[in-house]
mmCIF file of the N, C-alpha and C atoms, coordinates in Angstrom:
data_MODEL
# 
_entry.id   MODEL 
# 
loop_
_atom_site.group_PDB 
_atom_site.id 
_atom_site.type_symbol 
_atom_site.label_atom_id 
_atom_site.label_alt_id 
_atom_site.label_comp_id 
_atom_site.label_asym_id 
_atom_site.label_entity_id 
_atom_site.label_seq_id 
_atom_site.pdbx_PDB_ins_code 
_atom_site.Cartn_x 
_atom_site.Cartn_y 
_atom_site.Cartn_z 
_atom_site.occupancy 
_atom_site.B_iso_or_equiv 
_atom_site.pdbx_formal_charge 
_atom_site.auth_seq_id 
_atom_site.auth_comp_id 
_atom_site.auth_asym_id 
_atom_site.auth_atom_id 
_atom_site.pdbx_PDB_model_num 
ATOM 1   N N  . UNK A 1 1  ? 100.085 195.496 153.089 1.00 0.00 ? 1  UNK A N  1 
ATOM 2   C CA . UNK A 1 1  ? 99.152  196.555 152.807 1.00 0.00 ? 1  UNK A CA 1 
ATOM 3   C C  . UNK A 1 1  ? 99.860  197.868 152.503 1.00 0.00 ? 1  UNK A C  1 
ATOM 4   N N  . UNK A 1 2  ? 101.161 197.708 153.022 1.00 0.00 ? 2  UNK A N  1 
ATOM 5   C CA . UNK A 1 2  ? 101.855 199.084 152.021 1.00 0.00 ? 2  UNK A CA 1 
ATOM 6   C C  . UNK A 1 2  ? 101.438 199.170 150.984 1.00 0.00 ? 2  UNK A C  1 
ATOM 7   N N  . UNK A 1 3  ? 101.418 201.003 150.514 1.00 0.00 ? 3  UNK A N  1 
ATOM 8   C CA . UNK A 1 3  ? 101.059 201.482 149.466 1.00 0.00 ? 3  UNK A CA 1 
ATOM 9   C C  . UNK A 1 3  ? 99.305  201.508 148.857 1.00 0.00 ? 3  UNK A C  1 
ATOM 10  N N  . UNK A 1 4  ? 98.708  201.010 149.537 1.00 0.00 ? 4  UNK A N  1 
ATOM 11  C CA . UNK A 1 4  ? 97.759  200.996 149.369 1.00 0.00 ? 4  UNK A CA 1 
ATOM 12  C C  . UNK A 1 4  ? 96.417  202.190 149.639 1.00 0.00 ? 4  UNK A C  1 
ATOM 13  N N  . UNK A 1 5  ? 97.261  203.121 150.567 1.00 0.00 ? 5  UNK A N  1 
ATOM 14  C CA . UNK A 1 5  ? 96.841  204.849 150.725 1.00 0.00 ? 5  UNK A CA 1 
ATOM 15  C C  . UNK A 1 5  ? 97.377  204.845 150.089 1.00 0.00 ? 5  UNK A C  1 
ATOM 16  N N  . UNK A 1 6  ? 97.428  206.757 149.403 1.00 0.00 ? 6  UNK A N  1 
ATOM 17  C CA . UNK A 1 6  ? 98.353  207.433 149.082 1.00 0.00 ? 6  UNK A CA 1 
ATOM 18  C C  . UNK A 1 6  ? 97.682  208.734 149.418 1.00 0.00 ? 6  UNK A C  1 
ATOM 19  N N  . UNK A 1 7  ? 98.673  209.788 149.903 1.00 0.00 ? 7  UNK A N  1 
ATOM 20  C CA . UNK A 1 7  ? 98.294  211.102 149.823 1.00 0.00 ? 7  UNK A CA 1 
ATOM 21  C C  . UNK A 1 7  ? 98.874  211.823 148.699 1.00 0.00 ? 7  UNK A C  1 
ATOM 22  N N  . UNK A 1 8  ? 98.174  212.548 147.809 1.00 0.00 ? 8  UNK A N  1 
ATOM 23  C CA . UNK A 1 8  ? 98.009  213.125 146.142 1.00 0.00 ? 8  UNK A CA 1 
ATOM 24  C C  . UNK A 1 8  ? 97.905  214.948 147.191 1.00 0.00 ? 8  UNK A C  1 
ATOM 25  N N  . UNK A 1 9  ? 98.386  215.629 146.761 1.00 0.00 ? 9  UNK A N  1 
ATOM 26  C CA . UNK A 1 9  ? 97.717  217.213 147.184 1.00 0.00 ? 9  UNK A CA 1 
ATOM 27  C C  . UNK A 1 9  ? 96.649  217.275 145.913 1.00 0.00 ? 9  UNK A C  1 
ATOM 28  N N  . UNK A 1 10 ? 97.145  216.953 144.851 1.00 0.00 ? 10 UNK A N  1 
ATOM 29  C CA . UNK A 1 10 ? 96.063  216.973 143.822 1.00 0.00 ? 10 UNK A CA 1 
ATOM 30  C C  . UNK A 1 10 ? 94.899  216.696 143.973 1.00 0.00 ? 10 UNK A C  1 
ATOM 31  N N  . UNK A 1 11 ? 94.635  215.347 145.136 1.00 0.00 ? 11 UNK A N  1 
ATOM 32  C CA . UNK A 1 11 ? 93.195  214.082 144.983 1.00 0.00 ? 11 UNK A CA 1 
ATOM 33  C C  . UNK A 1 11 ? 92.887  214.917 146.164 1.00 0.00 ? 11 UNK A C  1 
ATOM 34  N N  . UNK A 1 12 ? 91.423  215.309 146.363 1.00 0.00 ? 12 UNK A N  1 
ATOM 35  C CA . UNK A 1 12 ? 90.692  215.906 147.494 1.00 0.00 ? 12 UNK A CA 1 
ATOM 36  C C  . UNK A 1 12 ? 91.470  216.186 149.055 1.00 0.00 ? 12 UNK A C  1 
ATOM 37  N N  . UNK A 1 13 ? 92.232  217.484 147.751 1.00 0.00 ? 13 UNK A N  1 
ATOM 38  C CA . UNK A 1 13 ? 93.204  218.275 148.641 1.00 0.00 ? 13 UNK A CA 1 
ATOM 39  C C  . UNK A 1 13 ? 94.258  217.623 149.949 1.00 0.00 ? 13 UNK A C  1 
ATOM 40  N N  . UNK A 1 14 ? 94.387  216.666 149.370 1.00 0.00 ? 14 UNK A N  1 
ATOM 41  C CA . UNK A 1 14 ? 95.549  215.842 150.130 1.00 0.00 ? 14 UNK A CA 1 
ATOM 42  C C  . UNK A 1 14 ? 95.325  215.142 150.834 1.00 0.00 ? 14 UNK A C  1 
ATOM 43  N N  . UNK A 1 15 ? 93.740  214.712 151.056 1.00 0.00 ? 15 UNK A N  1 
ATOM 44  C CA . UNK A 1 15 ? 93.251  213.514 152.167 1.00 0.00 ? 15 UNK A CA 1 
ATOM 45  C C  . UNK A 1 15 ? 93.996  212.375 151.928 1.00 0.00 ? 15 UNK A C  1 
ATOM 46  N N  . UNK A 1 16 ? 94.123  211.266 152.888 1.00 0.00 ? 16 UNK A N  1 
ATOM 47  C CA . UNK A 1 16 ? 94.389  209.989 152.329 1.00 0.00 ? 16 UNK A CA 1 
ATOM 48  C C  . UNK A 1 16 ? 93.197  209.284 151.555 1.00 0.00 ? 16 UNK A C  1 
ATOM 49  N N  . UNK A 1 17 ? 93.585  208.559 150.419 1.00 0.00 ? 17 UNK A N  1 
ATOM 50  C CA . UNK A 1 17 ? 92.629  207.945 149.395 1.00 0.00 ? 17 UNK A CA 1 
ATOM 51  C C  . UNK A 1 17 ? 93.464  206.683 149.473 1.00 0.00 ? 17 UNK A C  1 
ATOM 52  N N  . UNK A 1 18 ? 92.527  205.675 148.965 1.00 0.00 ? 18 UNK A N  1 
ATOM 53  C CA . UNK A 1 18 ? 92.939  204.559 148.213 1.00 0.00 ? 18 UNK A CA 1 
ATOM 54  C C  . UNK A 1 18 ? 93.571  204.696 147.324 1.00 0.00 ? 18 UNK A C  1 
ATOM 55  N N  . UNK A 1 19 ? 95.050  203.844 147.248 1.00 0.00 ? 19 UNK A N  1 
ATOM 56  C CA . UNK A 1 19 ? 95.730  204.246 145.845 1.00 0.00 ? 19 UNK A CA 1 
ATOM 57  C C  . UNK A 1 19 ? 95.084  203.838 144.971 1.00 0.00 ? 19 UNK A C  1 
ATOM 58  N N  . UNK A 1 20 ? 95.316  204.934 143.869 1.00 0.00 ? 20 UNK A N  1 
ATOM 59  C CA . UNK A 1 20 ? 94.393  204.744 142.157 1.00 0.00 ? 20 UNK A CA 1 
ATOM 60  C C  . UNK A 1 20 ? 93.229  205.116 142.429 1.00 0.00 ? 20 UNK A C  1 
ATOM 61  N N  . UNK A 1 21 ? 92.620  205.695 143.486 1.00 0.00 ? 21 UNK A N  1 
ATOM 62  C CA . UNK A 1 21 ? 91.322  206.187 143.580 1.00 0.00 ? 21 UNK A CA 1 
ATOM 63  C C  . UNK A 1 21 ? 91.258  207.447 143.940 1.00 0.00 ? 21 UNK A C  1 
ATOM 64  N N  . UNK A 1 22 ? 89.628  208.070 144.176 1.00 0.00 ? 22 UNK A N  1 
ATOM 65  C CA . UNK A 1 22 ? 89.385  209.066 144.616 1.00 0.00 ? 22 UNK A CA 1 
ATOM 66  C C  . UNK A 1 22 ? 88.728  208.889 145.902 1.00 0.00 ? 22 UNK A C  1 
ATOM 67  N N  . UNK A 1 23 ? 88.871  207.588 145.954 1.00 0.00 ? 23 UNK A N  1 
ATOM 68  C CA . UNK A 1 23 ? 88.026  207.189 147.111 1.00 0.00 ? 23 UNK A CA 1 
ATOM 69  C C  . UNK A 1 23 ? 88.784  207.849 148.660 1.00 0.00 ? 23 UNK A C  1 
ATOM 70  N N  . UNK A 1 24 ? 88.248  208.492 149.942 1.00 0.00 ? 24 UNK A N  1 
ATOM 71  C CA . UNK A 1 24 ? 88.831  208.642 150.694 1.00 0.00 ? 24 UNK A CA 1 
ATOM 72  C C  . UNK A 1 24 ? 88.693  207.661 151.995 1.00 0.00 ? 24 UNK A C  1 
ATOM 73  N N  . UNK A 1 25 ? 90.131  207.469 153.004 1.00 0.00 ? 25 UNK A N  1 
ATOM 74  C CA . UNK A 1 25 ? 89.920  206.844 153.648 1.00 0.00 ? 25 UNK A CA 1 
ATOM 75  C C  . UNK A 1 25 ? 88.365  207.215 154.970 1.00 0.00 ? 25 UNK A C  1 
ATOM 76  N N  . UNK A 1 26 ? 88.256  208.183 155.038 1.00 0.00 ? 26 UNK A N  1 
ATOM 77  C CA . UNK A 1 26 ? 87.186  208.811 155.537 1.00 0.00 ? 26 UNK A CA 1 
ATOM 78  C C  . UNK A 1 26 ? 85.957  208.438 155.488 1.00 0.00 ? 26 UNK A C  1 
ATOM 79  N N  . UNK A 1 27 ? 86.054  208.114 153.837 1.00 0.00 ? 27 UNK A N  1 
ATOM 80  C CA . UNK A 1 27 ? 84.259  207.763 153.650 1.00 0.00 ? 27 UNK A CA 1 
ATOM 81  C C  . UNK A 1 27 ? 84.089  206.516 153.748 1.00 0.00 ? 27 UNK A C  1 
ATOM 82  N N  . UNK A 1 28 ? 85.696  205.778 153.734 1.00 0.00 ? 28 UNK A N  1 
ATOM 83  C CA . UNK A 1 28 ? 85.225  204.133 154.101 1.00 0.00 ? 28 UNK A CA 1 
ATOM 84  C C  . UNK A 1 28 ? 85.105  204.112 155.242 1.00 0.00 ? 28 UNK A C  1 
ATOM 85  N N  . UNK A 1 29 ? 85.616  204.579 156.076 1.00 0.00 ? 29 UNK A N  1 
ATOM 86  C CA . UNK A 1 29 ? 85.512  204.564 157.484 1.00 0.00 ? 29 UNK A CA 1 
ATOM 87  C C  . UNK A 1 29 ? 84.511  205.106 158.276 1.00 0.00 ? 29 UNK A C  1 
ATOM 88  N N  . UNK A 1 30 ? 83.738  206.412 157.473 1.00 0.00 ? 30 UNK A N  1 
ATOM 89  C CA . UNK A 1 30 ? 82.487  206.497 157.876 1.00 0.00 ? 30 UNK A CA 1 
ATOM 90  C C  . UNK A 1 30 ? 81.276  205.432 157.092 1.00 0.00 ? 30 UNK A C  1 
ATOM 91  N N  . UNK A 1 31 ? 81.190  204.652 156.401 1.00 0.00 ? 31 UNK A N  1 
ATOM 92  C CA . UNK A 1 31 ? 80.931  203.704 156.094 1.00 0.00 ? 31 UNK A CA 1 
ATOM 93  C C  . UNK A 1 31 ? 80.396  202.299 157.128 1.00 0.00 ? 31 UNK A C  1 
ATOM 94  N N  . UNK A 1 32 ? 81.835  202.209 157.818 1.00 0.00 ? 32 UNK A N  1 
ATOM 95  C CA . UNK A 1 32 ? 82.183  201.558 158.364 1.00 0.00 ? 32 UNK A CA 1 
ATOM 96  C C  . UNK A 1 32 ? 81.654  201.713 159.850 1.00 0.00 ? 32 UNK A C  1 
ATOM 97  N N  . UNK A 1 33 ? 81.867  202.644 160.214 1.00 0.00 ? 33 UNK A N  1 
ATOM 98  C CA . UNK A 1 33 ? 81.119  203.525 161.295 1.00 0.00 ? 33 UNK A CA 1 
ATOM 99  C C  . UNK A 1 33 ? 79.969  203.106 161.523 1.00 0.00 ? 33 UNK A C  1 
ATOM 100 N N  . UNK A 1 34 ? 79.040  203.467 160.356 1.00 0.00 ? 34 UNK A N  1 
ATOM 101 C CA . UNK A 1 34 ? 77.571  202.608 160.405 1.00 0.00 ? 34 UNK A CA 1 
ATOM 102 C C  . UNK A 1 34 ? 76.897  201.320 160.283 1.00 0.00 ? 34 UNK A C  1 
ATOM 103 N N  . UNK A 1 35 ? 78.240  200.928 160.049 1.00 0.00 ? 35 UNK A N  1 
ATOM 104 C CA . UNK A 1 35 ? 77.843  198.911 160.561 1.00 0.00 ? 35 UNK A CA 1 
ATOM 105 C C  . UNK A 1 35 ? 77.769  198.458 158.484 1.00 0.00 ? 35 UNK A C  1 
ATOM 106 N N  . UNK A 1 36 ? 77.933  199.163 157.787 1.00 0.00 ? 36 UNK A N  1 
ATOM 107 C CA . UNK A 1 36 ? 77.821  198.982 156.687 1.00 0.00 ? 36 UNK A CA 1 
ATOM 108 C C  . UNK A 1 36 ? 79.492  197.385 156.455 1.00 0.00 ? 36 UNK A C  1 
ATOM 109 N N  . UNK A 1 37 ? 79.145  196.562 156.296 1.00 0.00 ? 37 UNK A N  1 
ATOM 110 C CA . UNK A 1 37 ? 80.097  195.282 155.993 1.00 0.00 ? 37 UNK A CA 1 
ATOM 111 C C  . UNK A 1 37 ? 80.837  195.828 154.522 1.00 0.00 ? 37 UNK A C  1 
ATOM 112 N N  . UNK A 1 38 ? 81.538  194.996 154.687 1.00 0.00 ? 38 UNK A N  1 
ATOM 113 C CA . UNK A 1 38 ? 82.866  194.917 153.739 1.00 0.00 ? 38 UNK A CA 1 
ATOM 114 C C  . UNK A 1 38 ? 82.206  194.931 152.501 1.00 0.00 ? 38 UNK A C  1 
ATOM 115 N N  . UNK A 1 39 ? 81.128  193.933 152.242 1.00 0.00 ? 39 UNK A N  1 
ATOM 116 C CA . UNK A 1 39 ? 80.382  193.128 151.134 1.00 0.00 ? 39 UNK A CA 1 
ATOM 117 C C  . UNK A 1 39 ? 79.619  194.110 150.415 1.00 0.00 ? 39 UNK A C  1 
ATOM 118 N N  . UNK A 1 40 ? 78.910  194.726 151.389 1.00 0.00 ? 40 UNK A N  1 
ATOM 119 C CA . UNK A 1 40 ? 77.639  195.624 150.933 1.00 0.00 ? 40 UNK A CA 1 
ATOM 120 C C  . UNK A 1 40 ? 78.875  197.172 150.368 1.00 0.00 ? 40 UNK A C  1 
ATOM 121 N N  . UNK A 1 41 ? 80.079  197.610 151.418 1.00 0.00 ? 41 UNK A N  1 
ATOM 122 C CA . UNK A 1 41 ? 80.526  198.757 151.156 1.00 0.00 ? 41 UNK A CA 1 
ATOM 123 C C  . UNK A 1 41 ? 81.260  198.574 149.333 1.00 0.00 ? 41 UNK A C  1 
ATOM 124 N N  . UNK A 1 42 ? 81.870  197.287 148.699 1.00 0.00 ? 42 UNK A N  1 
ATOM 125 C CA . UNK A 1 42 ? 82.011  196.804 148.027 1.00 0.00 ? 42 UNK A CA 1 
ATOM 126 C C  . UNK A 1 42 ? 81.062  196.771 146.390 1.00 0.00 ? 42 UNK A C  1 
ATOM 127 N N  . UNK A 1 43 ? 79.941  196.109 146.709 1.00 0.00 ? 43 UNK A N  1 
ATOM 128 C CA . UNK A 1 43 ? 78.836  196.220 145.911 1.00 0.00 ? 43 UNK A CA 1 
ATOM 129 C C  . UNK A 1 43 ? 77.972  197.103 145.999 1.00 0.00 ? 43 UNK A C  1 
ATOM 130 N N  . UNK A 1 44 ? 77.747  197.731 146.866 1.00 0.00 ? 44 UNK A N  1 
ATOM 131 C CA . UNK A 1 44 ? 76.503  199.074 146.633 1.00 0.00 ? 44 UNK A CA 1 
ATOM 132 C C  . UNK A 1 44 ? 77.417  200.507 146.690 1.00 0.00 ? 44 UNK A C  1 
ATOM 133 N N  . UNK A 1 45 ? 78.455  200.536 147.125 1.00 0.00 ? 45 UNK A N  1 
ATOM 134 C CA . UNK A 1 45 ? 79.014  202.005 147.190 1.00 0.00 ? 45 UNK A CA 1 
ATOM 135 C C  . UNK A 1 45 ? 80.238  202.061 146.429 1.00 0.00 ? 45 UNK A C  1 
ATOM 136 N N  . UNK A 1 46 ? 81.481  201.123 146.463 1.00 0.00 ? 46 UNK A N  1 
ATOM 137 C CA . UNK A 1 46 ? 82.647  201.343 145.568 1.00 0.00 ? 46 UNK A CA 1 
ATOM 138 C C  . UNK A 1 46 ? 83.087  199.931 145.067 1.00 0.00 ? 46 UNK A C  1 
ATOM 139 N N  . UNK A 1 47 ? 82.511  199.605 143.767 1.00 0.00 ? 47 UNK A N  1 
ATOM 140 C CA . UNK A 1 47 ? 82.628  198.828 143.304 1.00 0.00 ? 47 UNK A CA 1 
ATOM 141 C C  . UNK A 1 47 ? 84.248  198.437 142.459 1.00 0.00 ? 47 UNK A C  1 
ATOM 142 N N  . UNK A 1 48 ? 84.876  199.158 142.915 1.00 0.00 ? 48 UNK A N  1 
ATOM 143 C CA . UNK A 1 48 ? 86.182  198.895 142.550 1.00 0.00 ? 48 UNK A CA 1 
ATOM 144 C C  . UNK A 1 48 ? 86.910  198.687 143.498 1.00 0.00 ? 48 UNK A C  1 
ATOM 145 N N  . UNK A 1 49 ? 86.481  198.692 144.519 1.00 0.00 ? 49 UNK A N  1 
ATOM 146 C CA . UNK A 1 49 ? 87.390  198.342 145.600 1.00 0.00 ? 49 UNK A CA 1 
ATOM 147 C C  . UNK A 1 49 ? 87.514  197.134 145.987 1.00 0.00 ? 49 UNK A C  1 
ATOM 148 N N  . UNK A 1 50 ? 88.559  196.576 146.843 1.00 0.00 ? 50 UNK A N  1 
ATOM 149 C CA . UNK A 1 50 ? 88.992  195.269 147.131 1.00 0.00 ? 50 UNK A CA 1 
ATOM 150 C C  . UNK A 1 50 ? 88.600  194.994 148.444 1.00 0.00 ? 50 UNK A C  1 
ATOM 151 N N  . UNK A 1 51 ? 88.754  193.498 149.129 1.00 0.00 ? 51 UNK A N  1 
ATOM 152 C CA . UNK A 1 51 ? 88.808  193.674 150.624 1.00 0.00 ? 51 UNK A CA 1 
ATOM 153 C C  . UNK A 1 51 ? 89.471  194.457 151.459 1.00 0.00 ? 51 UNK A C  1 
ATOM 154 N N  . UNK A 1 52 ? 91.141  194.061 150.936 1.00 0.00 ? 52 UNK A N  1 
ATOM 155 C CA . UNK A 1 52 ? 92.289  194.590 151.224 1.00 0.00 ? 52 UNK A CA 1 
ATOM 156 C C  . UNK A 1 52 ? 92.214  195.808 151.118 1.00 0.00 ? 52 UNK A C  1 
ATOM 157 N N  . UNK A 1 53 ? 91.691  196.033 150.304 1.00 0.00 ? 53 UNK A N  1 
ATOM 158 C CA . UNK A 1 53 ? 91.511  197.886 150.468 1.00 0.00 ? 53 UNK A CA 1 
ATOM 159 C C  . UNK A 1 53 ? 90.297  198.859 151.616 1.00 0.00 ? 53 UNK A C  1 
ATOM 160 N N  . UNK A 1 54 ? 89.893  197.992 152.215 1.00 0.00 ? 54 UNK A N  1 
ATOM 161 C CA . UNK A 1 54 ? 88.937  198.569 152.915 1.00 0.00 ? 54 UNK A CA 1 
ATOM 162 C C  . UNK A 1 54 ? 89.919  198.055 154.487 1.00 0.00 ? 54 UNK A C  1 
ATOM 163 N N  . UNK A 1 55 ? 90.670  196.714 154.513 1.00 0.00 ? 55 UNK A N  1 
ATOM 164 C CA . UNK A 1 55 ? 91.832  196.386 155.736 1.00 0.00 ? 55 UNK A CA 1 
ATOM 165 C C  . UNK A 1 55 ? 92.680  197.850 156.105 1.00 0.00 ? 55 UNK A C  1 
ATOM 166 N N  . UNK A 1 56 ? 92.764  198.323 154.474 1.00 0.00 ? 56 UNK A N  1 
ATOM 167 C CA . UNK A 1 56 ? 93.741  198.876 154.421 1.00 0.00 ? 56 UNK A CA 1 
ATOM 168 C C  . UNK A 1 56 ? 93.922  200.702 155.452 1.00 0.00 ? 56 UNK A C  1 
ATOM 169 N N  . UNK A 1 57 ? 92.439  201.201 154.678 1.00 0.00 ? 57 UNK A N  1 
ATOM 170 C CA . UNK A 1 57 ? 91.808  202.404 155.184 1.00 0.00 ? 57 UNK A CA 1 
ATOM 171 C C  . UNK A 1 57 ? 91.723  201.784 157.087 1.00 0.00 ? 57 UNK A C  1 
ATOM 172 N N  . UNK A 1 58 ? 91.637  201.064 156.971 1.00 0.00 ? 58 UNK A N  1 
ATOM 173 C CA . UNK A 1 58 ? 91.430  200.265 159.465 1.00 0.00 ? 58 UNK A CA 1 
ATOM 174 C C  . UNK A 1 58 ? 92.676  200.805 159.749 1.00 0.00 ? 58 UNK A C  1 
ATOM 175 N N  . UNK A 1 59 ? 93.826  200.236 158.822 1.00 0.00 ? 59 UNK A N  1 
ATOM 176 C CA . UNK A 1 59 ? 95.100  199.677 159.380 1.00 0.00 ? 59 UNK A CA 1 
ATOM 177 C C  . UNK A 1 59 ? 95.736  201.039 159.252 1.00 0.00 ? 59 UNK A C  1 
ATOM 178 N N  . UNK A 1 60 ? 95.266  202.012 158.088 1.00 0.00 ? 60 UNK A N  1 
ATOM 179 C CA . UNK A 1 60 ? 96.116  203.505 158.323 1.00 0.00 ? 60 UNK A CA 1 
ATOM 180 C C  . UNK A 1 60 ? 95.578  204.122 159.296 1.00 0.00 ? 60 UNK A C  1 
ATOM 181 N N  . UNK A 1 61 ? 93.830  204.289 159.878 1.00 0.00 ? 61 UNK A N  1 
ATOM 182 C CA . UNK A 1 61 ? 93.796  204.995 161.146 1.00 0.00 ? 61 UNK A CA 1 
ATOM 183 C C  . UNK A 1 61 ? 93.910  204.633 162.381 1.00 0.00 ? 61 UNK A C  1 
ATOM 184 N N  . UNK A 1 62 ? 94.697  203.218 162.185 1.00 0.00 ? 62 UNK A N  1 
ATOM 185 C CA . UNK A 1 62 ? 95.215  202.341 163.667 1.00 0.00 ? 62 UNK A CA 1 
ATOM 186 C C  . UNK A 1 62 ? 96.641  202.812 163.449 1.00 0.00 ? 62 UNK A C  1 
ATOM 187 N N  . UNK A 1 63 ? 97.405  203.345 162.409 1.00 0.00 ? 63 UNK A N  1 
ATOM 188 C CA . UNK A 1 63 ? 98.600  203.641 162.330 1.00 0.00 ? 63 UNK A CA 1 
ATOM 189 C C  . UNK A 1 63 ? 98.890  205.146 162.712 1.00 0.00 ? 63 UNK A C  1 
ATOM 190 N N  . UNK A 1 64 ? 97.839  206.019 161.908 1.00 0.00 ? 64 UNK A N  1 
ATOM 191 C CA . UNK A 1 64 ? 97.391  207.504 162.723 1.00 0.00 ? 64 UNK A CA 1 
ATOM 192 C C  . UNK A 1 64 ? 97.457  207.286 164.278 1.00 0.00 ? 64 UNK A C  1 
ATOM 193 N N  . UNK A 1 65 ? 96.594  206.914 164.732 1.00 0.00 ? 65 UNK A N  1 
ATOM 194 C CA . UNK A 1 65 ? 96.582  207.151 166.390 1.00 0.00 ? 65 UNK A CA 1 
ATOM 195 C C  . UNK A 1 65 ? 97.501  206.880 166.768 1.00 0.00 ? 65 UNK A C  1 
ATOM 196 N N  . UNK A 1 66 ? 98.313  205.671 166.495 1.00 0.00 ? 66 UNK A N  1 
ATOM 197 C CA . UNK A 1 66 ? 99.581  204.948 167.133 1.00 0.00 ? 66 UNK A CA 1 
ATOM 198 C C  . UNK A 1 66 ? 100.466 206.037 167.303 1.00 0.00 ? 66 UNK A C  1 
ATOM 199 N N  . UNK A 1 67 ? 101.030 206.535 166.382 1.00 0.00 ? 67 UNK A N  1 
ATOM 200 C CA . UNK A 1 67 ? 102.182 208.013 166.032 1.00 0.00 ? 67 UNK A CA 1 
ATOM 201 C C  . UNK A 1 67 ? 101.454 209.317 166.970 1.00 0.00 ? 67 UNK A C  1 
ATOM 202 N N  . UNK A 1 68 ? 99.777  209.420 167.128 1.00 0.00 ? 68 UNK A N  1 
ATOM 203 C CA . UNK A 1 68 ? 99.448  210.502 167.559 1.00 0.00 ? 68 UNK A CA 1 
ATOM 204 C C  . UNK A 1 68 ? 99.999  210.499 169.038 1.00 0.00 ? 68 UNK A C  1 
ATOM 205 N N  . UNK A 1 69 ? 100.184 211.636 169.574 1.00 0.00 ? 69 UNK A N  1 
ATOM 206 C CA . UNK A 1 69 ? 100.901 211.905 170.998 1.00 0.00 ? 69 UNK A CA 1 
ATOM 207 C C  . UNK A 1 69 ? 100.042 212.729 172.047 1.00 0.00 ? 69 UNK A C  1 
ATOM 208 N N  . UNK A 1 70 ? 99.370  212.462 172.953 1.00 0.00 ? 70 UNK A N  1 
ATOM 209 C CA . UNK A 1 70 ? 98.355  212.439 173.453 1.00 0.00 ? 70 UNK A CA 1 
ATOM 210 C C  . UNK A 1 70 ? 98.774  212.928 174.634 1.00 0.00 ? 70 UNK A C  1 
ATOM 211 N N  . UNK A 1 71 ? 97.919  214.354 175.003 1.00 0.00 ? 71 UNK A N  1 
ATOM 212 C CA . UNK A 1 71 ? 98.621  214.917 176.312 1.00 0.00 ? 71 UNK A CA 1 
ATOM 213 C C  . UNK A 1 71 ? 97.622  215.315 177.218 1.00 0.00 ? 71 UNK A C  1 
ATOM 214 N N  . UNK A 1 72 ? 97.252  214.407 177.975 1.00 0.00 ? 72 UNK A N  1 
ATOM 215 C CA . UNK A 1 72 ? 96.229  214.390 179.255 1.00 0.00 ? 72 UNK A CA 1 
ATOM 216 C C  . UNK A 1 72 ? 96.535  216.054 180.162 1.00 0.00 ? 72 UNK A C  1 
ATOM 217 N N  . UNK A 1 73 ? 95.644  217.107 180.335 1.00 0.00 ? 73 UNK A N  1 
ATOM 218 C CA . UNK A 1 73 ? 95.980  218.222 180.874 1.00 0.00 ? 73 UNK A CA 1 
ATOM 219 C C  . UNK A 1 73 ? 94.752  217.667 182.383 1.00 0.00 ? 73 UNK A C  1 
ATOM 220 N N  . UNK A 1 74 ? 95.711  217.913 183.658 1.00 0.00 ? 74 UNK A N  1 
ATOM 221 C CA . UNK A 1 74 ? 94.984  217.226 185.141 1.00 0.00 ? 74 UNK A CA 1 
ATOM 222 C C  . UNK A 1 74 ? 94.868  218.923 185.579 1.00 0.00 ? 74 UNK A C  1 
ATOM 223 N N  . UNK A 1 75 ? 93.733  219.362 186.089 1.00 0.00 ? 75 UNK A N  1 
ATOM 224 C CA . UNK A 1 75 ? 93.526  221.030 186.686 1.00 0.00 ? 75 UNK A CA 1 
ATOM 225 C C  . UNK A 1 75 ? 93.323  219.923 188.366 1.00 0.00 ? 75 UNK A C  1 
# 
């Protein structure tokens, strides 16, 4: 699934998108959010997109958190 984001500063100011798209990982994932399936996000919303490309947008914000560094503050 490498390469399959890309961040553009050009493409909606540097979000991650699907490569070759304008699509952002965001809106598949809010998509996704709402129980909307692979099938339906595919045929009713971005018809150019692949399976793999919707794996792909999971697997970069499972890769985000992983790297994120998380600092529990105890009062």
């Amino acid at each position: 699934m490498k390469g399959k984001i890309e961040i553009n500063p050009n493409v909606h100011f540097g979000k991650p998108c699907v490569a070759g798209t304008r699509i952002t990982v965001q809106n598949v994932l809010e998509l996704i959010r709402e129980g909307i399936s692979f099938t339906e996000i595919i045929n009713e919303y971005y018809p150019d997109l692949q399976p793999e490309d919707i794996s792909a947008c999971i697997q970069y914000a499972i890769d985000v958190l992983d790297i994120e560094d998380i600092h529990v503050v105890v009062s």
